[in-house]
Structure formats: C-alpha cells, structure tokens
C-alpha positions in Angstrom: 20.7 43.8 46.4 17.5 42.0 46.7 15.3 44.6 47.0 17.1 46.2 43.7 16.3 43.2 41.7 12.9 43.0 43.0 12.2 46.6 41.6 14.5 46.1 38.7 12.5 43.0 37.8 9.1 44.8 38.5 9.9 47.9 35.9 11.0 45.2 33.2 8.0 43.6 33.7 5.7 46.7 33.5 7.6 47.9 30.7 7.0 44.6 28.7 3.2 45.2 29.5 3.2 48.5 28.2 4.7 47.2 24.8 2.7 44.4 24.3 -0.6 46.4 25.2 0.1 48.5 22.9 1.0 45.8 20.0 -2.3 44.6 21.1 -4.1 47.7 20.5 -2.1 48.5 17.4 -2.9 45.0 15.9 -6.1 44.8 13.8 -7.5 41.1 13.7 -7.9 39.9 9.9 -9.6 37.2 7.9 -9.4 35.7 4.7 -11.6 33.4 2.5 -10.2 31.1 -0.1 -10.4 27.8 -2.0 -8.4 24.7 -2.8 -9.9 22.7 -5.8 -8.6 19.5 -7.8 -10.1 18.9 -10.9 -9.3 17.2 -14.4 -10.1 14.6 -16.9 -8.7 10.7 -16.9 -8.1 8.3 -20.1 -8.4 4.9 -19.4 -5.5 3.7 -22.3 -5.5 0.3 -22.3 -9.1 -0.3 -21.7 -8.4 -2.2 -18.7 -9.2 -2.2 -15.1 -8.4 -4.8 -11.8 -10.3 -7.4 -11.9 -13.6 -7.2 -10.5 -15.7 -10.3 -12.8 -15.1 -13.7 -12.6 -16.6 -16.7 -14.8 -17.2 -19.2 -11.5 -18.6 -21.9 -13.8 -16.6 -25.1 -15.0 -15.6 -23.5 -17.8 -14.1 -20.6 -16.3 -11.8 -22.9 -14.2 -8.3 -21.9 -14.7 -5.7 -22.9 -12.4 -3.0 -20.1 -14.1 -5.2 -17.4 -13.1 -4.9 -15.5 -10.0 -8.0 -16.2 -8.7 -8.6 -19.5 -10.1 -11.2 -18.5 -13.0 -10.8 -16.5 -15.8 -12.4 -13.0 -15.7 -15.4 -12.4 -17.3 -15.1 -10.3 -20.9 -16.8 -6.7 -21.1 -16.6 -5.6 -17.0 -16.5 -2.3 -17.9 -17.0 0.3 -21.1 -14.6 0.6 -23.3 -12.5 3.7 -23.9 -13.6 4.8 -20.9 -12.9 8.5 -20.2 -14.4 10.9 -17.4 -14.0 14.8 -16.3 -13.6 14.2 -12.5 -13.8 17.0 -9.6 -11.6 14.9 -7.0 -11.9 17.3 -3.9 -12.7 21.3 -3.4 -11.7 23.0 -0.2 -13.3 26.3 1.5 -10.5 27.7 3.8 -10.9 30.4 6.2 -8.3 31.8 8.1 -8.5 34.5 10.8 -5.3 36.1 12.7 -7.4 37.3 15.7 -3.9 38.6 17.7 -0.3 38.3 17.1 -0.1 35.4 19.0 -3.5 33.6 18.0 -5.2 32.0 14.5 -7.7 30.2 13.5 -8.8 28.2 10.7 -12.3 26.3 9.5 -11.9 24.3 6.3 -14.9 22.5 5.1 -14.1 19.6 2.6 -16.3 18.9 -0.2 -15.5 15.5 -1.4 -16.9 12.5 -3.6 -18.1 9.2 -3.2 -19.8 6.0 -4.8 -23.6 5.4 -3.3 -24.6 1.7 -3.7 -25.7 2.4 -7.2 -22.3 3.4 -8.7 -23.4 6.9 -8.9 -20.8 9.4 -7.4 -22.3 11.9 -5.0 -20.8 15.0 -3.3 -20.9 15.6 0.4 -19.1 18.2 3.0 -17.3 17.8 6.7 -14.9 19.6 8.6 -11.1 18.6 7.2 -9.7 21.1 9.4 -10.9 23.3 12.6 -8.0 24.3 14.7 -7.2 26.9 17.2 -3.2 28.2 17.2 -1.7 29.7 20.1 2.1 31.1 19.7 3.0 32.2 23.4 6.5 32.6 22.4 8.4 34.1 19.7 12.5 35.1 19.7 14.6 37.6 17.5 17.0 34.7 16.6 14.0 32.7 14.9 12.8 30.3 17.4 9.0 29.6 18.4 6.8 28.0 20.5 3.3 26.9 19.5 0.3 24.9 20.0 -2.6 23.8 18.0 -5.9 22.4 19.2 -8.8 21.0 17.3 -8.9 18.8 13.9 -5.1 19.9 12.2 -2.6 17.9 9.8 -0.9 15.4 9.9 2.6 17.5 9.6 4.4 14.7 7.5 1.9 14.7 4.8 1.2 18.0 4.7 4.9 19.0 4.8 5.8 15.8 2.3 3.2 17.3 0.0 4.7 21.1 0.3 8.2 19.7 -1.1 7.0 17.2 -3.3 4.6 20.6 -5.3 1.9 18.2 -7.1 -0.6 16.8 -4.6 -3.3 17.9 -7.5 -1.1 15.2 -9.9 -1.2 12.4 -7.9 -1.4 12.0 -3.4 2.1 11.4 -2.0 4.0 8.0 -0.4 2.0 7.9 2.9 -1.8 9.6 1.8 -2.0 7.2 -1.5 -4.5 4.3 -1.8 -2.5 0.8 -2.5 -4.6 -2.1 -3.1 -4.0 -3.8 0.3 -6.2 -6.7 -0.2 -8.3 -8.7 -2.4 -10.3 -11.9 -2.3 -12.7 -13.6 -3.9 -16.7 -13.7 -2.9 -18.2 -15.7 -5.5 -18.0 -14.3 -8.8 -17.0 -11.1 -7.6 -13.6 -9.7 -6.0 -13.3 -7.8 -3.3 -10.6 -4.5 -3.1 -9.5 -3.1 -0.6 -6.9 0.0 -0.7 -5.8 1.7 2.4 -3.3 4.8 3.1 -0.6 5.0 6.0 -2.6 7.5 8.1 -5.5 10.0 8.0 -4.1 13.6 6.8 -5.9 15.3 9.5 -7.1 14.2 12.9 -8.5 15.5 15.9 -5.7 16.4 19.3 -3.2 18.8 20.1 0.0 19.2 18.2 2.7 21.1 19.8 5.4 22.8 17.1 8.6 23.9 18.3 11.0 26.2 15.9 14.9 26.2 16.8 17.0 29.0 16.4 17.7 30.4 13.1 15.3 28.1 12.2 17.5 25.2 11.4 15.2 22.2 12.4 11.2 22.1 13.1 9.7 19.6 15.8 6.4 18.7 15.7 4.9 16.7 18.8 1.3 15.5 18.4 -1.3 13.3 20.3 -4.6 12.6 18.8 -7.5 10.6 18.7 -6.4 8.6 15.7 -10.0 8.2 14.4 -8.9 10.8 11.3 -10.9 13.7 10.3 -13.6 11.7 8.7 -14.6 9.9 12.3 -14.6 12.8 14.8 -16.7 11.1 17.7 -15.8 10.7 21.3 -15.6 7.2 21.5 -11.9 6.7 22.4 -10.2 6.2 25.6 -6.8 5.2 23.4 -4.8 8.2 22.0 -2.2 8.0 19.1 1.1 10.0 19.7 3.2 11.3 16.3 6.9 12.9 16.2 7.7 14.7 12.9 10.9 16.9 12.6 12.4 18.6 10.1 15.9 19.3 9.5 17.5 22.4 7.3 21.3 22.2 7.6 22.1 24.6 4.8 19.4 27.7 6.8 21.8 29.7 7.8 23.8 30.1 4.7 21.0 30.5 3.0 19.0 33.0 4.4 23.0 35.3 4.4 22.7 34.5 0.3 18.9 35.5 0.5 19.6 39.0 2.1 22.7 40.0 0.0 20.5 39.6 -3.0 17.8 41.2 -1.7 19.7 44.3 -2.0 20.4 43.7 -5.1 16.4 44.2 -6.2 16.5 39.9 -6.6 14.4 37.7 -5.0 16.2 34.3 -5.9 19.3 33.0 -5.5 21.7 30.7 -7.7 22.9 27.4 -6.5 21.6 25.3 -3.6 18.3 26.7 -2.6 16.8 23.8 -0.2 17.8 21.1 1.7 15.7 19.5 4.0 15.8 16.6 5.8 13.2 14.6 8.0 11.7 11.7 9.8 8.7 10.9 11.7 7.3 7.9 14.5 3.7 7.4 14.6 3.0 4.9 17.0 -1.0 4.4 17.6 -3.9 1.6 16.8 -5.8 4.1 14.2 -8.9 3.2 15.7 -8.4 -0.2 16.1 -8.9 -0.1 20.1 -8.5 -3.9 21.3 -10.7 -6.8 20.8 -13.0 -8.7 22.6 -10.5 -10.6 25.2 -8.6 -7.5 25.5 -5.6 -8.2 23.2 -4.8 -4.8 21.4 -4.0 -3.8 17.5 -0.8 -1.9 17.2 -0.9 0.4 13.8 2.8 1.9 14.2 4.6 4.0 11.5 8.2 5.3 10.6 9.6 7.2 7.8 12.6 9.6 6.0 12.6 12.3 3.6 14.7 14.5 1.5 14.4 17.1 -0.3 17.1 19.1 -2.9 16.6 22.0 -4.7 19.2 23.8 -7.4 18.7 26.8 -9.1 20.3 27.1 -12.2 22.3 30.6 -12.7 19.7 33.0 -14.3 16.6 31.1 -14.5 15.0 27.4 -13.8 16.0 25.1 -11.3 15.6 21.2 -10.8 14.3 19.4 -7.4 15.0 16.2 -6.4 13.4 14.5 -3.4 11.9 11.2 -2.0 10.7 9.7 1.1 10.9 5.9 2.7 8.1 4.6 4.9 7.5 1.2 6.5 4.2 0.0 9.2 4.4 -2.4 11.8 1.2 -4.1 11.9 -0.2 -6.3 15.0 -3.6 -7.6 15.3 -5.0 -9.7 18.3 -4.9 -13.8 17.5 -7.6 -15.8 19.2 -6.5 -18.9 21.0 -2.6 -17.6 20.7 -0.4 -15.6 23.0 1.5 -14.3 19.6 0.3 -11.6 17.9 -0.7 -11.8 14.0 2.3 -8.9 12.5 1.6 -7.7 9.4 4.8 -5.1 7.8 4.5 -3.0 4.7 7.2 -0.8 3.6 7.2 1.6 0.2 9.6 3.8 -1.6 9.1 7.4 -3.6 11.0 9.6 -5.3 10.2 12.4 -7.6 12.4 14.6 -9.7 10.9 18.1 -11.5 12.8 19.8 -13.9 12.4 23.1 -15.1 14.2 24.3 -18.1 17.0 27.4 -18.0 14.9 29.4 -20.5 14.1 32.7 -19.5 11.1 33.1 -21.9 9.8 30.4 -20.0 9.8 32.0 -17.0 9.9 29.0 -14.3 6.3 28.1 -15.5 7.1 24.9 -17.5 8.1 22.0 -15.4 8.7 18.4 -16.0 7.8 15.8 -13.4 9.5 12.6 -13.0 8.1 10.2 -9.8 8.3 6.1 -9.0 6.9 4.6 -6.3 7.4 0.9 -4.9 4.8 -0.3 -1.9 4.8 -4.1 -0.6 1.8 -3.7 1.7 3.0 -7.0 3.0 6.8 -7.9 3.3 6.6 -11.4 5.0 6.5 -13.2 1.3 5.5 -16.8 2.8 2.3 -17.3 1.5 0.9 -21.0 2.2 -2.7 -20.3 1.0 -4.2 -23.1 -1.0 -6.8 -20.8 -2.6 -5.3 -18.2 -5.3 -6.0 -14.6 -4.6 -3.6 -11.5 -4.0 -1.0 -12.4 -0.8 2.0 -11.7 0.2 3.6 -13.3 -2.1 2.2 -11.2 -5.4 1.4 -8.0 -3.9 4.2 -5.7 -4.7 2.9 -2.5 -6.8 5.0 0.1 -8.8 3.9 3.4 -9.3 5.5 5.4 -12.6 4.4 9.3 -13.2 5.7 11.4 -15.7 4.3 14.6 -16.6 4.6 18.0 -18.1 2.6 20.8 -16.3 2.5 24.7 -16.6 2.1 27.5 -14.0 0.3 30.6 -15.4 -0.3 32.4 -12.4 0.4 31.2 -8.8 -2.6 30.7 -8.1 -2.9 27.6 -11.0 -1.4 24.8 -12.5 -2.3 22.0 -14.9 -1.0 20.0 -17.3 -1.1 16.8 -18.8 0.6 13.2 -16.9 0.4 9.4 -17.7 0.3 6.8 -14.9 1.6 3.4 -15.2 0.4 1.0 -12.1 2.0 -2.5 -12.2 1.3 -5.2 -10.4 3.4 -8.4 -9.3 0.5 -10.7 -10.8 -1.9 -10.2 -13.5 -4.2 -8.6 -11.5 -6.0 -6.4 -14.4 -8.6 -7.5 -16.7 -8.4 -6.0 -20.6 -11.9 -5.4 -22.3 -11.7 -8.4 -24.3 -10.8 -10.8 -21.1 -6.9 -10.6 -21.9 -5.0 -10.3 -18.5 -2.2 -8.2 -17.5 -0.5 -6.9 -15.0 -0.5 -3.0 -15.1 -3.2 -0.2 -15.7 -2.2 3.1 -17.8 -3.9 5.9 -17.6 -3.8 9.5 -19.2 -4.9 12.7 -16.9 -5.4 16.1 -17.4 -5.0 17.4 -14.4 -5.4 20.9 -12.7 -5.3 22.7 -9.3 -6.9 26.3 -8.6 -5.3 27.8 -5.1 -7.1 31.1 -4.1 
C-alpha cells in the first residue's frame, strides 16, 4: 500500500510538472508603461494664511492673541492664486511569469529650497518584487512582496475613498502638529500618520472566495523618502480587510453577466477593515537607551448602492488614533503623546442616464486632535493641547470623461480651535478657505 502511494504520488507530481512547464512556456512575460499625475489651480478666498509674522515690539504686545503679539499686516499677497503640479508618477509594471511581477515607480515631486522657490526632484516611491507561489480554484492566494511597496491601509483607504487627486486621506494628510514661536517668526510643523511606502517585506494572504484580505508587513520604518541601511529596529503592520457581502455578490455579478450587464442594482460593496502598526518610525532610542514608541490603530468602512438603472451613492469613513512615547531624561516615565482623528466622506452620483455615472458629488469632514491630553499648563501662549483641534470640510463636484481622467472644481474649509490664521489686513481668524481646481490623469 505504501509502495502504491509512493508511485501514485510520484505520477501526480510529474503530471503537475508537465502542466506547469507548459503554462510556463505558453506564458509570454509583459510590460507596461504608464503615468499618475495630480495637477490643478488653488484660490486663496479669504486672503488669509496661518500665521507666520509677528509684531515682537511693545506695541505688538497682546495678551488675547495666541502667541502673545499681534501678527504683522501684509504676510503674504493678496488674492493669492497658483496653478500647482502636486506630484507625477512614472509606473512600470512587468508580469515576468504567472507567479512573479514587478514594479519601478519613480516619483517626481515638489519642494520649497531656502529661497521659497519650489523645485522638482525624483526618487524611487515604489520598487518591489511579487512572488505568488500559491493560487486556489476557490479564490484564495498566497503572496509575498519584497522591496520599497505600500503601505496597504493607505493605499487601500485611498482605492474606496476614489479622490486622492482632491485631497490625501485620514492617515497620509499633513495636520499642523506643532507650532511655536522663535522670535518674530512661528514655526509649523505638520506631520502624517505613517509613510505611504516603505522599504521590507509584506506578506498578503487571500481567503477563500475572497471574503477577507490579510496583509502582514515588516519594514524599516524609515519611509520611502529615507531608504538607507541604518536600522537595526524594524516596524511590523497588520492590515485586513473584510467583505462579508463577496459571495452574494460575485452570484449577482455572474447572473447579470449573462444578461450582456456589467453592474448590478442594490448593494454593490461592503468592506470592512482595521489595521495595528506598532514601530518607532525612525525614531530608534536615545542617548541612555530609553526608546520612542510611534504605534498606530485604525477602522474603516466602506458602502456602496447602486441605484436601479443608473448612479449609485458611496458612503465610507475611517477612525485612527497614535500612541506616542518619547524617552524623558532624568524620569523612569515616559513622555505619551495620543492623537486620534475622524473621516468620513459621502459621493453621490445622480440616477440620470444622460449622465452616464460621470458627474459625482463629494461630500467629506474630517476631525484630528493631534494631542488628546487637553491639560496644557504652559505659561507662554502658542498652539497646545489645549487649542489644537482642526476640522477639515470638502465639498465638491467633479466629472469623469474617460477613465483615465477626472477633475472638477472643490472648496476646503480648514478650522482651527484658536485663531490661528492671519487675514491680509492683520484681522485674525480661525479657519482658512480655499478654492481648487483640481485634476488627475491615470494612464
């Protein structure tokens, strides 16, 4: 009976090599060259700006300001308006067997030199290997990525959420996190959750009938902009995604694909997800060995109707929080920092068959406290924890030609919990507005 196995096993297995050999030879390796650009124009409305200016001398004392002196008049130009070219992607993908891709993507980005000129440079955003060594009729898969990839929650938050080109999402935007005053001048400081790409391996697991996706990654946690090999600490990220409705769905998508349809009425997504990032970003440990702790969690969810014949409406959202440590000097007890924010979006396309699905309306608020301990006990005014809550409002309305673009036209409302913003003629306030025109070519 053994022996019968043993050649039973043996024939399988030399079968199995015959078919794959010749999917091997059959397969053709491929490769594609693209772009990603985000481009637009921005209306300062208010003629106003954060406050950068202060009047330092006695008469610019004021003790109901939030720095203590009155910002100086005429920071900045009035009616201020630019065409901006925010980033510009060259992607190249190459499926070099059925199991294995690759992918270079050079990032063309901009940046302020010390004059206040903006100036364009290039690095490597992404530059991965992917290895699929297993694959299963009922759906599930087994992969592994190696080199500089995403970071799966934003890229995943940003594939529900459908207008990265409008403005970044939850975790990848840049919240004023800090700001002081040097002199006559303050000091900003914004800061994101996490890099969206970074250097490691990320391991992706797809279950059956592809009803959930787990992601398992450990990298460097220097991002994609730092990719030097100076770090013994690794950061270590769990992302999953849930689709409780995949089954269902995928029955509705095939009887209506014989129909000659390609959409279905009702429910058409519902996903579900969470992630744990736990990590120092770089931070390493200090000089007496204490060590930083830069540790995130979050939730998402996503819902998407179609209406009967035509349009649909998509409503989604994600909460995120970081626990912060940093080394104390002379103290046992860690200094904890803990920021937490809120988004949710809503984009509503019309019924109107004329229409086409390419008019959309886009609804989103965000709240972010990049500090929840509210105690403050600073005798010198500036932005703490007690005044550092910021609102984010969006509404726009944007059109889809072609798959391949977008644009359309959005306002943005940032308000602060302090009058934190400067008007043209020295008037505080505590929110910025802004028009955009904004656009994104996809090719």
């Amino acid at each position: 009976m053994k022996k019968f196995n043993l050649i039973t096993f043996l024939f399988l297995l030399t079968i199995n090599t015959n078919v794959f050999s010749q999917s091997e030879e059959e397969f053709k390796p491929s490769y594609s060259v693209g772009g990603l650009i985000f481009t637009g124009w921005q209306f300062n409305i208010d003629d106003a700006e954060f406050i950068s200016k202060l009047d330092t001398t006695s008469s610019g004392l004021d003790n109901n300001s939030v720095f203590g002196f009155k910002p100086t008049k005429n920071q900045f130009e009035i009616s201020k308006n630019t065409f901006y070219l925010e980033r510009a992607y060259i992607n190249i993908k190459a499926a070099l067997t059925p199991q294995i891709n690759a992918r270079l993507t050079p990032d063309i980005n901009s940046s302020t030199d010390g004059n206040g000129r903006t100036q364009f440079d290039y690095q490597v955003k992404f530059a991965y290997l992917d290895y699929t060594p297993f694959t299963s009729k009922n759906g599930s898969s087994l992969s592994f990525t190696l080199g500089v990839n995403s970071n799966q929650w934003v890229s995943n938050i940003e594939k529900y959420y459908g207008y990265r080109f409008v403005a970044k999402t939850l975790t990848d935007y840049q919240y004023v996190t800090s700001a002081s005053r040097i002199g006559n001048t303050v000091i900003k400081t914004t800061g994101s959750y996490f890099s969206t790409a970074d250097l490691g391996l990320t391991t992706k697991f797809t279950f059956p009938n592809k009803y959930a996706d787990l992601y398992a990654a450990v990298v460097n946690g220097n991002g994609f902009k730092d990719l030097s090999f100076d770090n013994r600490f690794k950061d270590v990220q769990i992302t999953g995604f849930i689709y409780p409705l995949a089954g269902m769905l995928n029955q509705k998508m095939e009887q209506v694909k014989k129909t000659g349809k390609d959409r279905i009425d009702g429910i058409a997504d519902l996903t579900i997800g969470g992630f744990a990032y736990l990590g120092k970003l770089d931070r390493g440990e200090n000089y007496n060995g204490a060590q930083f702790k830069r540790n995130r969690f979050g939730g998402m969810l996503n819902l998407k109707y179609n209406f009967k014949k035509t349009g649909f409406f998509k409503i989604g959202g994600e909460f995120s929080v970081q626990k912060n440590e940093n080394p104390s000097l002379g103290t046992s007890l860690p200094l904890a920092t803990d920021a937490n924010g809120l988004s949710a979006y809503l984009e509503f396309c019309p019924p109107i068959a004329q229409l086409n699905e390419k008019l959309s309306l886009l609804l989103r608020y965000d709240i972010f406290d990049p500090n929840t301990a509210d105690n403050a006990t600073a005798v010198v005014k500036g932005f703490d924890n007690d005044n550092d809550n910021q609102n984010l409002f969006i509404v726009g309305l944007f059109y889809k030609p072609a798959k391949v673009l977008s644009f359309g036209f959005s306002y943005h409302m940032m308000k602060y919990q302090d009058n934190f913003v400067v008007k043209y003629d020295g008037a505080v306030t505590d929110k910025l507005d802004r028009l955009f025109f904004n656009s994104v070519i996809d090719f």
